[in-house]
C-alpha positions in Angstrom: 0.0 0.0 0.0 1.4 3.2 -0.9 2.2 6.0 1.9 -0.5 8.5 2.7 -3.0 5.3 1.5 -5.9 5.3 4.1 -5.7 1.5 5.7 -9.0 0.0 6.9 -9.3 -2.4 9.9 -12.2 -4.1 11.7 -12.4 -3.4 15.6 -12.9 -6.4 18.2 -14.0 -4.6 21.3 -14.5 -6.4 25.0 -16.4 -5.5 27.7 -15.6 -4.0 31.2 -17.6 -1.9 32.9 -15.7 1.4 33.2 -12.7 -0.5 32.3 -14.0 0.5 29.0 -12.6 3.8 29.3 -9.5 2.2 27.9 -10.9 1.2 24.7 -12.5 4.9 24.7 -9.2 6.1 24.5 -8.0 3.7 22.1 -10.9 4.4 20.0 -9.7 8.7 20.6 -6.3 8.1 19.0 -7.5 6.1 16.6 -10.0 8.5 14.8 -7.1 11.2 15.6 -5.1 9.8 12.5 -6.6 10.0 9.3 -4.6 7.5 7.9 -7.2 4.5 9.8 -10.3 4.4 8.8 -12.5 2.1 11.5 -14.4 -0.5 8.4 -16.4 -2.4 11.3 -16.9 -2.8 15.0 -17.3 -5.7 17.1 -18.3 -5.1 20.4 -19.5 -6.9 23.9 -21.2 -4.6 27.0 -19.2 -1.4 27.3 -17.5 -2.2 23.8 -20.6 -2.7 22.6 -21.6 1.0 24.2 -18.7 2.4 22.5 -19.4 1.3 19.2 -22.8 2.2 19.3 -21.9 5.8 20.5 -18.8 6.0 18.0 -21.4 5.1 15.1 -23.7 8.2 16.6 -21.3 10.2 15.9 -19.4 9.6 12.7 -22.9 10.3 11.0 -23.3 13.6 13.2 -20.2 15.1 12.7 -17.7 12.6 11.0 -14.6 11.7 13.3 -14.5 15.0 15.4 -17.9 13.9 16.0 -17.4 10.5 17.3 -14.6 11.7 19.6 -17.2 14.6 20.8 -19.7 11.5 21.4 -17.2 9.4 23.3 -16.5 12.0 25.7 -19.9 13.3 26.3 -20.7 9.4 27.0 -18.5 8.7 29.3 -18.6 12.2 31.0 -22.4 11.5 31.6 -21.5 8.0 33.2 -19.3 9.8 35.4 -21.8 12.5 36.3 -24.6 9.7 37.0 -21.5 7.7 39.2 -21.7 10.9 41.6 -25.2 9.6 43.0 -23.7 5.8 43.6 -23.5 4.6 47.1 -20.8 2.8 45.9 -17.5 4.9 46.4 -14.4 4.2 47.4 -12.8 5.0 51.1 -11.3 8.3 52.2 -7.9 6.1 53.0 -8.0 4.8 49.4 -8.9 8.2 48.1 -5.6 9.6 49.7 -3.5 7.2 48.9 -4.4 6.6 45.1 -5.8 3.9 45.4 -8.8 3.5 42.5 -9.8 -0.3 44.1 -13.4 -0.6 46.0 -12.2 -3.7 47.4 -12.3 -2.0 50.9 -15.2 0.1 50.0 -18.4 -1.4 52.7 -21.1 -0.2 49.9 -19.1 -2.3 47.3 -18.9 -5.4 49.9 -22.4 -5.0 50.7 -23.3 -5.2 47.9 -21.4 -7.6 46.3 -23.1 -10.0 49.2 -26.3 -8.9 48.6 -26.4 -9.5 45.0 -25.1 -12.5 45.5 -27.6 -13.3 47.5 -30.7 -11.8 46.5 -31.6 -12.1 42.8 -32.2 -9.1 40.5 -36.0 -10.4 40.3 -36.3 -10.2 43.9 -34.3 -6.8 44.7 -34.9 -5.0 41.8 -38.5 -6.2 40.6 -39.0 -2.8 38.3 -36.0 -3.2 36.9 -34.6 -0.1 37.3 -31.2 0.6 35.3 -30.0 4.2 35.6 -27.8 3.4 32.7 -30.2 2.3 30.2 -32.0 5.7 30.9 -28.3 7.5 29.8 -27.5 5.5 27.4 -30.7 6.2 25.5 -30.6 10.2 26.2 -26.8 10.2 24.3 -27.1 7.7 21.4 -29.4 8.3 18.8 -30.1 4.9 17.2 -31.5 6.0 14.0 -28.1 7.5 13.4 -26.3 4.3 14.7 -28.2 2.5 12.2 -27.6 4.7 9.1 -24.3 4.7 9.1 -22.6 3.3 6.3 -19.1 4.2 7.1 -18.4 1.6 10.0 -21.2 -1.5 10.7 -21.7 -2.3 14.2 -22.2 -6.0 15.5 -23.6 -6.5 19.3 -23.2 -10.0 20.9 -25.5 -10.9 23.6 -25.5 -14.3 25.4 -28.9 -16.1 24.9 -29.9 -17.7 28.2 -32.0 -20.6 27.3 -29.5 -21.8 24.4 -26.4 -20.6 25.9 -25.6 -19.6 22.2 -24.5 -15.7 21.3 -26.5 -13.5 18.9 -25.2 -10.8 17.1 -27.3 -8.2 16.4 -26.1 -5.1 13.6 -27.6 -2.7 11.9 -30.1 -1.6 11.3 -31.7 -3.4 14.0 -29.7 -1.7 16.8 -31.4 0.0 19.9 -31.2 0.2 23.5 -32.3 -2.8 24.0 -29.8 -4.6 21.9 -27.0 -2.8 24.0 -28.4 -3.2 27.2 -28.6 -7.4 26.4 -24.8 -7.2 25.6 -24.0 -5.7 28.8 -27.1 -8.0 30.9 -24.7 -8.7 34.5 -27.3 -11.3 35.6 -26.2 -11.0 39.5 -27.6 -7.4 38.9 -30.0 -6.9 36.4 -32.8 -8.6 35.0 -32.6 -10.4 31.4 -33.2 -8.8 28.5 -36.3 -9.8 26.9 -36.2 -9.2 22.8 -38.4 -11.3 20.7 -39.5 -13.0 23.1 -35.7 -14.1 24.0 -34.0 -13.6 27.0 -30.6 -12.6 26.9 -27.5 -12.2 29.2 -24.4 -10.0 29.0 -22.6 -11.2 25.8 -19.2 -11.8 27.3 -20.2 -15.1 28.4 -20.3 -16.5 24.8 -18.2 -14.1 23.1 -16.1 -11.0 24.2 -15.9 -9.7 21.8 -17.6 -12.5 18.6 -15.2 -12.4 16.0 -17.0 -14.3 13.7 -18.9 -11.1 12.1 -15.3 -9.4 10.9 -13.8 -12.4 9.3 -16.6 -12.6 6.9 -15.7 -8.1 6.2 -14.7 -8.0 2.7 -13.1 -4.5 2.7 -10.5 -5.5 4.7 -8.6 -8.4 6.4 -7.1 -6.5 9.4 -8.2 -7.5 13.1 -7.6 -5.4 15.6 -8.4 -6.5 19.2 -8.8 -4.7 21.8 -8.2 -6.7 25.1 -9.0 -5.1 28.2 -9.4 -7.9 30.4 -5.8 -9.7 31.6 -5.1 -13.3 29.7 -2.2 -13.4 32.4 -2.7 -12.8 35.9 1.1 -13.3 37.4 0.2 -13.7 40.9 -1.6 -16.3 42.0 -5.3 -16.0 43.7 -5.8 -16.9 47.2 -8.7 -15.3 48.7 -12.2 -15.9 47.3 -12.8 -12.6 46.0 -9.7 -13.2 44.3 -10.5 -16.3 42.7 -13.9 -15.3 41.7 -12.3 -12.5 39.8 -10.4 -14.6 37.7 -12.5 -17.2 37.2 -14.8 -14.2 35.9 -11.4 -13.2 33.7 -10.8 -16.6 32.4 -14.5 -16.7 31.4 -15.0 -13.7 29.7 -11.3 -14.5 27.4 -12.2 -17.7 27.0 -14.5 -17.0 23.8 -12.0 -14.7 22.1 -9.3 -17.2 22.7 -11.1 -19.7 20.8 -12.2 -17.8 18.2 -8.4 -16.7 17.7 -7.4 -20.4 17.8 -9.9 -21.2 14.8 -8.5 -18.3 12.9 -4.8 -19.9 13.1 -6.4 -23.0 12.4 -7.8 -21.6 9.1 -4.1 -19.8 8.5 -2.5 -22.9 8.6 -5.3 -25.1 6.5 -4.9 -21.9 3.8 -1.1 -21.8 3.8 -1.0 -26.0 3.6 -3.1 -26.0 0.8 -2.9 -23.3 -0.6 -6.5 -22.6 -0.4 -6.6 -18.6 -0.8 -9.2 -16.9 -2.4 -11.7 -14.0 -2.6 -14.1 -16.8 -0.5 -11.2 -18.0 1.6 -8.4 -15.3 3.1 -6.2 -15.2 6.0 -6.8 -12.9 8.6 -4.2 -10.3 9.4 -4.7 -10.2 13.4 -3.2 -7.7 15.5 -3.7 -7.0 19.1 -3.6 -3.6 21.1 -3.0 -4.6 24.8 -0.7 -3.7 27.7 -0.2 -6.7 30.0 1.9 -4.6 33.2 -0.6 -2.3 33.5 -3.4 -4.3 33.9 -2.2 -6.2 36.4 -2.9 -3.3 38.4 -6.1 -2.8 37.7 -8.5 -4.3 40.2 -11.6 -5.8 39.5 -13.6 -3.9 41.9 -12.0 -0.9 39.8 -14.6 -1.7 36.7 -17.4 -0.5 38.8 -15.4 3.1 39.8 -16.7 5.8 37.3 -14.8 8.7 39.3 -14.1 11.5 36.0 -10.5 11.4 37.5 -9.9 7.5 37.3 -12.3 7.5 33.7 -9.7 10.1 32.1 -6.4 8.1 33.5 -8.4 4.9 31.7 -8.5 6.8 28.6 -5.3 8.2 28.6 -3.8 4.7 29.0 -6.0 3.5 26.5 -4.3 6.3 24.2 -1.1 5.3 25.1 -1.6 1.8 23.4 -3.2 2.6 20.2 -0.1 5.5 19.7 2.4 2.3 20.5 0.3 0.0 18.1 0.3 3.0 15.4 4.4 3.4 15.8 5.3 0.2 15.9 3.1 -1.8 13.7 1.5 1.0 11.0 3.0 -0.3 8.4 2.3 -4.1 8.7 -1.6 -3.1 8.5 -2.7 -5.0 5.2 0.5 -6.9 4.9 0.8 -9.3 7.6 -0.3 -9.7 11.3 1.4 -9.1 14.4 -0.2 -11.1 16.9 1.5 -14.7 16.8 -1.5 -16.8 17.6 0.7 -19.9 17.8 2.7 -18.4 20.6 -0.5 -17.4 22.6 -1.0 -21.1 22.8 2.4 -22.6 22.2 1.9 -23.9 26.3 -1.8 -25.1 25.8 -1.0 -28.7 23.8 2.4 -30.5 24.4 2.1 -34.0 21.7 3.5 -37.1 23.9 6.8 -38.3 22.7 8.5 -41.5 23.4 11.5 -41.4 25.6 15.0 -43.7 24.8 13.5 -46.3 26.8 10.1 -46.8 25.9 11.6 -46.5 22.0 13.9 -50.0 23.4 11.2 -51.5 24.6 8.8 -51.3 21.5 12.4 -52.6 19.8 12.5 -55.8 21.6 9.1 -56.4 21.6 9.6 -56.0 17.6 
């Protein structure tokens, strides 16, 4: 591709509660250099949020617009965070600190809901942030715009299958099933379905980009740790990362079938227009995750929101440096590395191999 070419990719979004903040700021830098242009969006809960509020506003106001929307979205879940019992402590407050793990409200609550189902706690179903969302995306402009397509997974609870819902059938509803935290809200009903945040069956689905014709660039977006380094010993320690492992474990198959399809392309020599390789890449910071507490995704403090998305920033600026020009040559995530440790074939040591000798 020659220089000054604009490259298309396709966007693989995951959900996080205000974790999401990251990917806001990925998303920022991103429509900051005219030299992307964002083809499709794939997105689960708060990635799901973005890319309906990054649709909004490319058709308002192109991509000044959408970075206008982002902010003004996440601004307004900061503003409605103000009225949250949940908050963290003073002690954690002077010290930096942007965990709730401490916070009583948070540990109340996190028994309670544990306890006490949304159908018994919450029987109107009151969610503040459907009400939001639905005062800063306009759907009709979501849905006629031509410029990026949005897919929304949701988790379907009585198949256990996802469902991906696009354009131009995309309203609050649809966004409000992908990010469905059943400990704390009540299923989505649509069609006479019920549906469940869509990270349990896909964070984000990748299936809807492979099959993008105008471009064979994947860029995820991870948000949640693969890799936690220490291990967990407490129990709400282990329920986070069996919540982690969970809500990866989707994407990492869905990145193990692409290699799979690399490989059966390359062996025989199978590329087409019908069959391509996928170019995957990955924007991700591993170190500073680790920091990030789960508790955290549930903080929507303006302060901690704006050090999200300056972060998030950070990583698309290092992705754009470092990897710019491999977009719509080759990928950069090695696939067969991320699961180099998952398979190890048994091999026959110098004595077994005797023994099968002398038997022979």
């Amino acid at each position: 591709m020659s220089d000054g070419a604009v490259k298309r990719i396709d966007l693989a979004l995951q959900g996080g509660g205000s974790h999401g903040a990251l990917t806001w700021g990925v998303l920022d830098r991103l429509l900051e250099d005219e030299r992307i242009a964002i083809s499709a969006i794939s997105g689960t809960s708060a990635g799901a949020m973005n890319a309906a509020v990054l649709a909004d506003g490319l058709v308002r106001g192109g991509r000044a617009g959408a970075r206008e929307a982002l902010q003004a979205f996440w601004q307004a879940v900061s503003d409605a965070a103000k009225f949250s019992p949940i908050q963290r402590t003073i002690w954690d407050r002077l010290s930096g600190n942007w965990s709730l793990d401490r916070s009583p409200s948070y540990l109340f609550f996190e028994h309670f809901t544990r306890t006490f189902s949304p159908y018994e706690w919450n029987p109107l179903d009151i969610n503040p942030l459907r009400d939001l969302l639905a005062a800063q995306v306009d759907f009709d402009r979501v849905n006629r715009c031509t410029d990026t397509k949005v897919f929304v997974t949701a988790t379907n609870v009585r198949t256990g299958r996802a469902r991906i819902f696009a354009q131009p059938q995309l309203g609050v509803d649809q966004i409000m099933a992908s990010a469905c935290l059943p400990f704390m809200f009540k299923a989505v009903e649509i069609d006479g379905e019920a549906y469940w945040d869509g990270g349990y069956i896909g964070n984000p689905a990748l299936y809807p980009l492979v099959d993008d014709r105008t471009t064979r660039d994947l860029v995820v977006v991870q948000i949640n740790p693969l890799v936690r380094e220490e291990l967990p010993t407490t129990g709400r320690a282990i329920l986070n990362r069996l919540n982690e492992i969970t809500f990866n474990s989707s994407l990492l198959k869905e990145l193990r079938a692409i290699e799979l399809l690399h490989e059966l392309l390359e062996a025989e020599s199978l590329e087409s227009e019908r069959y391509r390789n996928m170019f995957v890449h990955l924007i991700h910071a591993h170190e500073e995750l680790q920091h990030l507490d789960s508790s955290s995704k549930l903080n929507a403090e303006w302060e901690y929101l704006l050090y999200l998305k300056e972060r998030g920033r950070g990583w698309a600026d290092d992705f754009l440096r470092k990897h710019y020009d491999d977009i719509g040559e080759r990928g950069t995530l090695d696939i067969r590395k991320l699961f180099a440790d998952s398979f190890q074939p048994p091999h026959l040591d110098d004595g077994a191999t005797r023994t099968d000798d002398a038997a022979e």
